[in-house]
C-alpha positions as CSV (number, residue, x, y, z in Angstrom):
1,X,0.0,0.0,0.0
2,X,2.9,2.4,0.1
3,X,3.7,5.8,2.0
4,X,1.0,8.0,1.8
5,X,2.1,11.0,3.2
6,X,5.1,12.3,5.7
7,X,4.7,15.6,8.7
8,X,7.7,16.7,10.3
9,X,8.5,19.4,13.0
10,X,12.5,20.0,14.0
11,X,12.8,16.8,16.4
12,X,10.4,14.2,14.6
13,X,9.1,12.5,11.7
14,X,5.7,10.7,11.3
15,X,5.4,8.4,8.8
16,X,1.7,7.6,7.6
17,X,1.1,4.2,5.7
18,X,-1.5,3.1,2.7
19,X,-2.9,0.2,5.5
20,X,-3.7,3.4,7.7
21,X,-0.9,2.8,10.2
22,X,2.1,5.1,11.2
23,X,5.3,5.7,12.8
24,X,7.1,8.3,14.5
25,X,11.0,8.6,13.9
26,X,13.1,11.0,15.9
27,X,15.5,12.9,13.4
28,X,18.7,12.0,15.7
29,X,17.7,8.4,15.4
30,X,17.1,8.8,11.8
31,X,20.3,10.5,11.0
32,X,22.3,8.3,13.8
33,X,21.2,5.0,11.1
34,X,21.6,6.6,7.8
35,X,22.5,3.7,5.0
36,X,25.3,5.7,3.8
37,X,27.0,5.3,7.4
38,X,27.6,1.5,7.0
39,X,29.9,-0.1,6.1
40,X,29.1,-2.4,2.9
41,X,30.8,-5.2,4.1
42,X,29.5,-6.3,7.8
43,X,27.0,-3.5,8.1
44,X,29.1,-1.9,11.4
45,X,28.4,1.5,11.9
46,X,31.4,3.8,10.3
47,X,31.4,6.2,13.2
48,X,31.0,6.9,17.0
49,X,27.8,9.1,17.9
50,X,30.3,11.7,19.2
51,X,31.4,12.8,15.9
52,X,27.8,13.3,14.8
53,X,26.2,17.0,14.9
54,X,23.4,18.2,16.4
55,X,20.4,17.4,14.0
56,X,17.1,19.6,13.1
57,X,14.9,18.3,10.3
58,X,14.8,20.7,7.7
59,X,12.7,19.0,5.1
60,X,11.1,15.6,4.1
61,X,9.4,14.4,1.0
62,X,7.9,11.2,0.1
63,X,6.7,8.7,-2.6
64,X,5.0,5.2,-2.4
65,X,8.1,3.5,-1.7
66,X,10.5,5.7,0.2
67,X,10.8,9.7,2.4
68,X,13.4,11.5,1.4
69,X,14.7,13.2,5.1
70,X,17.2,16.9,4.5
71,X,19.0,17.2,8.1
72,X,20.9,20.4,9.2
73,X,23.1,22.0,9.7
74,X,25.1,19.2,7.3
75,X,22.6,19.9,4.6
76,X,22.8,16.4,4.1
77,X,19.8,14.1,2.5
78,X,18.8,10.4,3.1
79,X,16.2,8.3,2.0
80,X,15.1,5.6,3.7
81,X,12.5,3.1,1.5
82,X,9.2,1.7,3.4
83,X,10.0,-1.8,4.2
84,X,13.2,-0.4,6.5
85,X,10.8,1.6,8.4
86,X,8.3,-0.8,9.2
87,X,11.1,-3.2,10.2
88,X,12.8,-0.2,12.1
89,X,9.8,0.9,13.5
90,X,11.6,1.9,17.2
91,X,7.9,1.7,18.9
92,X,7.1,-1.8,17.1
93,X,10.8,-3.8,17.7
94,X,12.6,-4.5,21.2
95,X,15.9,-5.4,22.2
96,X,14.9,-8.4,24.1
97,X,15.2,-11.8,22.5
98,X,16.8,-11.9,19.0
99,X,15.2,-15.5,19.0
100,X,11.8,-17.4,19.1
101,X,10.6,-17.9,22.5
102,X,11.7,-21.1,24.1
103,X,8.8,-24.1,23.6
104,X,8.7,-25.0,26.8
105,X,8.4,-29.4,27.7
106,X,7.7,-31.6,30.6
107,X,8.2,-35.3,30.7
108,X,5.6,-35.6,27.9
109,X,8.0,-35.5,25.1
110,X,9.6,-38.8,26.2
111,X,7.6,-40.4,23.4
112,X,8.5,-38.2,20.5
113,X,12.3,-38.8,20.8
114,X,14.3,-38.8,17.7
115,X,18.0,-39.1,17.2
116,X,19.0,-37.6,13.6
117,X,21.5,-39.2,11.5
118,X,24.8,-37.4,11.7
119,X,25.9,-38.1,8.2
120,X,22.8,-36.5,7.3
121,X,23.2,-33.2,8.9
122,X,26.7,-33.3,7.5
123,X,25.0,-33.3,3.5
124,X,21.7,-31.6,4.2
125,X,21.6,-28.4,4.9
126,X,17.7,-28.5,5.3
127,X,18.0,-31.3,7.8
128,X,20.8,-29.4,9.6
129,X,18.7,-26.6,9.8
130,X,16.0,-28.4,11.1
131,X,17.7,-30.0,14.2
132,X,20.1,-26.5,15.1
133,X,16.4,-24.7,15.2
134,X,14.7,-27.9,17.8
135,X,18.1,-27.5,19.5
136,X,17.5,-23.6,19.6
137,X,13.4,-24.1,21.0
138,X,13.9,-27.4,23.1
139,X,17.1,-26.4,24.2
140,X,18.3,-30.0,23.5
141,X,19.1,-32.3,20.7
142,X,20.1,-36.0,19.6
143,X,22.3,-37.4,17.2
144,X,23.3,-40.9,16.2
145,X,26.2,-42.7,13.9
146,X,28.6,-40.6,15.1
147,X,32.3,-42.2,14.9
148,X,33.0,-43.9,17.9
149,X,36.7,-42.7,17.3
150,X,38.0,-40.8,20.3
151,X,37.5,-36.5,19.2
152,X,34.8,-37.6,16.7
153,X,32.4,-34.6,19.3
154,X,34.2,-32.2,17.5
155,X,32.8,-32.7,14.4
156,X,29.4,-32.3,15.6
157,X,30.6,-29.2,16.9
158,X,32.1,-27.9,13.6
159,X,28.2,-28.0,12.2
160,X,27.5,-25.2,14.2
161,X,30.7,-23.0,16.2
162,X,33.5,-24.0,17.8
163,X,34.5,-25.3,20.9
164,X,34.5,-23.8,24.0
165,X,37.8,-24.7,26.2
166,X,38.1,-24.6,29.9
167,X,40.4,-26.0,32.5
168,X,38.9,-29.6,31.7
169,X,41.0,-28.9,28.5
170,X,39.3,-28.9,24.6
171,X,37.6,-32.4,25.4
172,X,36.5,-34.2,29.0
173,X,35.8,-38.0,29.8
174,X,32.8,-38.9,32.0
175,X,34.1,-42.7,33.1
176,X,34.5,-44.8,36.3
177,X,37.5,-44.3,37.4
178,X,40.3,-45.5,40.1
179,X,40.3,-42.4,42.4
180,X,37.8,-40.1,41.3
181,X,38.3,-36.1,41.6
182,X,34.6,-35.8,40.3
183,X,31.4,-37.4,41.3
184,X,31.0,-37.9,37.3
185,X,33.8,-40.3,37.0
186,X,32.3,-43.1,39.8
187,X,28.7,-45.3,39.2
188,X,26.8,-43.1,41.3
189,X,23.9,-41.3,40.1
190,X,23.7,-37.8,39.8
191,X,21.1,-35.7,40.3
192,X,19.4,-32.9,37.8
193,X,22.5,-30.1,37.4
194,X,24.4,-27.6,35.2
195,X,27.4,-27.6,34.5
196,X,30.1,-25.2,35.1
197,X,27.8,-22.9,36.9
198,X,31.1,-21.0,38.8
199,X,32.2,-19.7,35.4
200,X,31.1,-16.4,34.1
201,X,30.4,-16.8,31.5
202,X,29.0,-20.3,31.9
203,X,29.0,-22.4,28.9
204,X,25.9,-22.0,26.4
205,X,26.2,-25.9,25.3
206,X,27.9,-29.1,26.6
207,X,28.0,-32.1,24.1
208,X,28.0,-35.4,26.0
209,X,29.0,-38.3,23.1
210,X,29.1,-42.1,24.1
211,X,32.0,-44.0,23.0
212,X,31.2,-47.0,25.1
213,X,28.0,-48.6,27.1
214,X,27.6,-52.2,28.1
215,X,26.9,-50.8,31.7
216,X,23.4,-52.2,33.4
217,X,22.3,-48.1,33.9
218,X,23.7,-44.9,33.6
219,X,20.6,-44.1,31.6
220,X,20.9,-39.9,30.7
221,X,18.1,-37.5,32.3
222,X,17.5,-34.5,31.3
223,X,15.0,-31.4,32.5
224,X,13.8,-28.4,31.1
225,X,14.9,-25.8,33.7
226,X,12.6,-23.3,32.3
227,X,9.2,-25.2,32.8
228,X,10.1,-25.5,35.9
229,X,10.7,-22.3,36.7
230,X,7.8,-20.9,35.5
231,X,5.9,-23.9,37.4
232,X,7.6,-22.1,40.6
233,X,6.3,-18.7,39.6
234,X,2.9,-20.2,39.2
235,X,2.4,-22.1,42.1
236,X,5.1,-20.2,44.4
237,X,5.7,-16.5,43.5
238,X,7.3,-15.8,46.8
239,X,10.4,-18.8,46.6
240,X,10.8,-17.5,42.8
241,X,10.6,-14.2,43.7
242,X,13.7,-15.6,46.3
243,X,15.5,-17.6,43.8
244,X,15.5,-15.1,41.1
245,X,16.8,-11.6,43.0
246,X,19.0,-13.0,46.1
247,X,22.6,-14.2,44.7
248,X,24.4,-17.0,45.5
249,X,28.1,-18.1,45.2
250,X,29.4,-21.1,43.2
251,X,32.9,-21.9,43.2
252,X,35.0,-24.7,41.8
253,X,38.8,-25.2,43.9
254,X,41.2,-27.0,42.5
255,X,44.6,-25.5,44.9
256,X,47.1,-24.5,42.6
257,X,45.7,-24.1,39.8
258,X,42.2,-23.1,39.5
259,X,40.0,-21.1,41.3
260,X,36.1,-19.8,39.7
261,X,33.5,-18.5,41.2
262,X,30.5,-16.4,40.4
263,X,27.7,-14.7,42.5
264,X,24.8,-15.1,40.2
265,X,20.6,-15.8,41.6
266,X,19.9,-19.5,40.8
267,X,17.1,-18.1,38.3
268,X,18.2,-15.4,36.1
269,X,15.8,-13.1,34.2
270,X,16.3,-10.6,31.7
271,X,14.6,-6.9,31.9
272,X,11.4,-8.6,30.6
273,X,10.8,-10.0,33.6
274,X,11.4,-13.6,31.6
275,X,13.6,-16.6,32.7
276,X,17.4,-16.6,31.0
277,X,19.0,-18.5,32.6
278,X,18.9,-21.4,35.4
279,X,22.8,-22.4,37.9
280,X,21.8,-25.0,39.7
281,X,24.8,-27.2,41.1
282,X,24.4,-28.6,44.5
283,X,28.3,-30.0,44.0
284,X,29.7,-26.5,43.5
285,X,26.9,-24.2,45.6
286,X,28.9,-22.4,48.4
287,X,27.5,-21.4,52.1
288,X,24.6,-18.9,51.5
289,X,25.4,-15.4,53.0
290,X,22.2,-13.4,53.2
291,X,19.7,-11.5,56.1
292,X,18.6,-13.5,59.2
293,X,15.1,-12.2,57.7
294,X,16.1,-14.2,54.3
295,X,17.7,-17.6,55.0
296,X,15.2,-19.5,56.4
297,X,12.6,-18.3,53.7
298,X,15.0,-18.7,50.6
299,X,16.0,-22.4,51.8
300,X,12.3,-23.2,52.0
301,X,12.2,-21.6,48.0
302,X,16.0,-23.6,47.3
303,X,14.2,-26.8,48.7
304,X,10.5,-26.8,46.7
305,X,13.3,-25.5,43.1
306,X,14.9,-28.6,43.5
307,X,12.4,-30.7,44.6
308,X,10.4,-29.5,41.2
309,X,13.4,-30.3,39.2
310,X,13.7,-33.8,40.8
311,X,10.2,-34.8,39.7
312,X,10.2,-37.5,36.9
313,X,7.0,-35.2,35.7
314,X,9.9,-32.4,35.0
315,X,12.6,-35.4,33.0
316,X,12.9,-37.1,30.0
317,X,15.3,-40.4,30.3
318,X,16.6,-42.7,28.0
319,X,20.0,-44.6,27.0
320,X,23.3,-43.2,25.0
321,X,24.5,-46.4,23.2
322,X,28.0,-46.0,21.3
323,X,27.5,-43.6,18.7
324,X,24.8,-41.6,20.1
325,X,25.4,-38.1,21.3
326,X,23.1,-35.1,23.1
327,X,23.7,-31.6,22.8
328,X,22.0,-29.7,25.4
329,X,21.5,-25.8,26.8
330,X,23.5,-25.8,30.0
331,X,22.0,-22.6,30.8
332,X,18.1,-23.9,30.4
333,X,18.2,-27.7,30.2
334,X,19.9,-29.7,33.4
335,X,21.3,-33.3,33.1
336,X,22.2,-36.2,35.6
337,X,22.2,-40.1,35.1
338,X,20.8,-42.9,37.3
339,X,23.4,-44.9,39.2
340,X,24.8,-48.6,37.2
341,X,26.7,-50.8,39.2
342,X,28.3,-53.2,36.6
343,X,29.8,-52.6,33.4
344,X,31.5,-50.2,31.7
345,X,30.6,-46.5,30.4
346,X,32.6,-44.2,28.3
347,X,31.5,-40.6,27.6
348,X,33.6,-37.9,26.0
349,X,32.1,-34.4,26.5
350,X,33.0,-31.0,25.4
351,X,31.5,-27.5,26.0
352,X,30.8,-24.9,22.9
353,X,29.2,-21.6,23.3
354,X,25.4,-20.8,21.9
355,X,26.0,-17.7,20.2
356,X,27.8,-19.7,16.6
357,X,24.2,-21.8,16.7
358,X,22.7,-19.1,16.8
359,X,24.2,-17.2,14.1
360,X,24.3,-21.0,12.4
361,X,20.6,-20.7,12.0
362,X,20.1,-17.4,10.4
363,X,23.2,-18.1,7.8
364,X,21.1,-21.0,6.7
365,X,17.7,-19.2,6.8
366,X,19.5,-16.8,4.2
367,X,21.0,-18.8,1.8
C-alpha cells in the first residue's frame, strides 16, 4: 500500500502508511542509522555518535516506496524506503530476544524422541537446519552414527561453532575411574544439574557423546529448567521471587591451579521479567550469605526448586549407546544419570558456546 504522506516538526518525523498505520522517527535516530553510514561489508556502523552533529529536520518528502529526510546543519539528504521503516519501527521492535521464545516441555515429550543421522546433517543443509532450530526451542538435541573414534564430538561441533575450552581442556571424559576427583567419574547417580555454573560466562552448550556402554544403567536425564521455573512462579511466587533476586556463590577449587567463582541468583531473568538463565549445582553451591530475615525463607524456595526439578513429571530419560550423542543448553536444560553398578561407560564431553548456533541458523535461513 505504500507511504502516503510524511509531517515533520525540528525533532520528529511521522510516517503515515496506505494500511492506515504510522510511525514516529526522531530525526537524531534517523540521522544516527543513515545507510550511507555503514559499512558495505558487515554493516558496522562507520562512526561513533560523538562525531555526529546536532540534527534539526529541515525537510522531508515522500513517494510510495521511500521519504526523502534533508537534516541540518550538514545539509545532508537520506532516503530511507518503506520496508526499512516498518522493520525499524523503534515503537514496534525491542531489544529483548533476538530469538523465538523457548517451547517449553515436561516429561511428555519422552515419546517423541528422535536421534538424527549425523551423516545427514553433514549433507543436508535442510536437515541441519532443522535440528540447530529444535536444538534452539527445546534447548536439547540427539544425534546418532557418530564415529565412535575418540575427538569424533568435534565434528558435531564444527556443524555449528567451535569449541569452548576450559580448565577440563578442549575435550572431557565422563568414566568410572580408580580415584575419582569428580562425582561424574564413579557409578553413582547424579542428580538434575548444570554444569560449570562458577564460570562467568557459563558455557551456552555441553556435548556429552558415548563412546562406550555395556553398563546395566547410567541411563541420561535431562529437564527443562525453564518449565520448571515458571511452574515455581505459578504455584510459588514468593520462593521465585527468592531464587531469582538474592545471589548465591558457586565456586569450583582446584589449589594451585584453579580457582572460579561467580555470584549469580539460581534463576536469572532478563529486563522482561522472563527466565534466561537457570545455575543449579548442589556440588559447586557455596554457604549462602544473606539476612537473618532471608535464610530460612529462601531455603524453604532452594528446597521446593529442586524438589520440582527432581520430579520425573519435570525429565525425559533414555539410554546413549555407542555412537549416540546429546547436545543440550547448559543454561536452560539440566542433566544427571541414574546410578549402574556393573559394566563399563565411556563418555567424552565437550563445552561450545550458543552464540555460533545461533548465528548458524540465520546463515542458513539466508542462503
Amino acid at each position: 500500500m505504500g507511504i502516503v504522506g510524511v509531517e515533520h516538526d525540528h525533532q520528529w518525523l511521522e510516517v503515515s502508511f496506505g494500511d492506515g498505520t504510522a510511525a514516529s522517527f526522531l530525526g537524531t535516530w534517523l540521522r544516527d542509522n543513515i545507510p550511507a553510514g555503514r559499512h558495505r561489508g558487515g554493516g558496522q556502523r562507520t562512526f561513533d555518535i560523538n562525531s555526529m552533529p546536532e540534527v534539526t529536520l529541515a525537510g522531508a518528502s515522500h513517494d510510495t516506496d521511500s521519504v526523502t529526510v534533508s537534516f541540518d546543519p550538514e545539509g545532508l539528504d537520506a532516503m530511507f524506503d518503506e520496508a526499512w521503516l516498518r522493520h525499524h519501527d523503534p515503537t514496534r521492535t525491542t531489544t529483548t530476544g533476538v530469538n523465538p521464545p523457548p517451547t517449553l516441555w515436561t516429561s511428555d515429550l519422552q515419546g517423541s524422541l528422535e536421534f538424527v543421522d549425523f551423516e545427514a546433517l553433514v549433507a543436508d543443509s535442510r536437515q541441519l537446519r532443522g535440528w540447530l532450530v529444535g536444538l534452539r526451542d527445546y534447548g536439547f538435541g540427539l544425534v546418532e552414527n557418530v564415529p565412535t573414534t575418540p575427538g569424533s564430538i568435534t565434528r558435531v561441533v564444527d556443524l555449528f561453532g567451535y569449541l569452548r575450552q576450559t580448565n577440563y581442556g578442549n575435550l572431557f571424559e565422563v568414566r568410572d575411574e580408580p580415584d575419582p576427583a569428580n562425582l561424574a567419574n564413579t557409578r553413582l547417580g547424579i542428580g538434575m544439574h548444570t554444569d560449570n555454573p562458577y564460570r562467568d560466562p557459563v558455557p551456552g552448550l555441553q556435548l556429552l557423546h558415548c563412546l562406550v556402554n555395556v553398563s546395566n544403567g547410567g541411563d541420561s536425564q535431562l529437564c527443562d529448567g525453564f518449565t520448571v521455573a515458571e511452574r515455581l512462579r505459578s504455584e510459588d511466587s514468593a520462593a521465585f521471587e527468592l531464587l531469582s533476586s538474592q545471589p548465591v556463590r558457586f565456586r569450583f577449587l582446584d589449589e594451585g591451579s584453579t580457582d572460579l567463582q561467580a555470584i549469580v541468583p539460581l534463576i536469572q531473568l532478563d529486563t522482561a521479567g522472563q527466565v534466561v538463565e537457570i545455575r543449579y549445582n548442589s556440588r559447586s553451591i557455596q554457604e549462602f550469605a544473606m539476612p537473618p530475615d532471608v535464610m530460612a525463607g529462601y531455603y524453604r524456595a532452594y528446597r521446593v526448586f529442586g524438589e520440582m526439578l527432581h520430579d520425573p513429571r519435570a525429565r525425559i530419560d533414555f539410554r546413549l549407546d555407542p555412537g549416540q550423542l546429546m547436545v543440550f543448553d547448559n543454561q536452560r536444560v539440566l542433566h544427571g544419570r541414574s546410578a549402574y553398578e556393573q559394566g563399563e561407560r565411556h563418555l567424552q564431553g565437550c563445552y561450545a558456546d550458543k552464540d555460533a548456533l545461533h548465528s548458524r541458523i540465520r546463515v542458513l535461513d539466508a542462503a
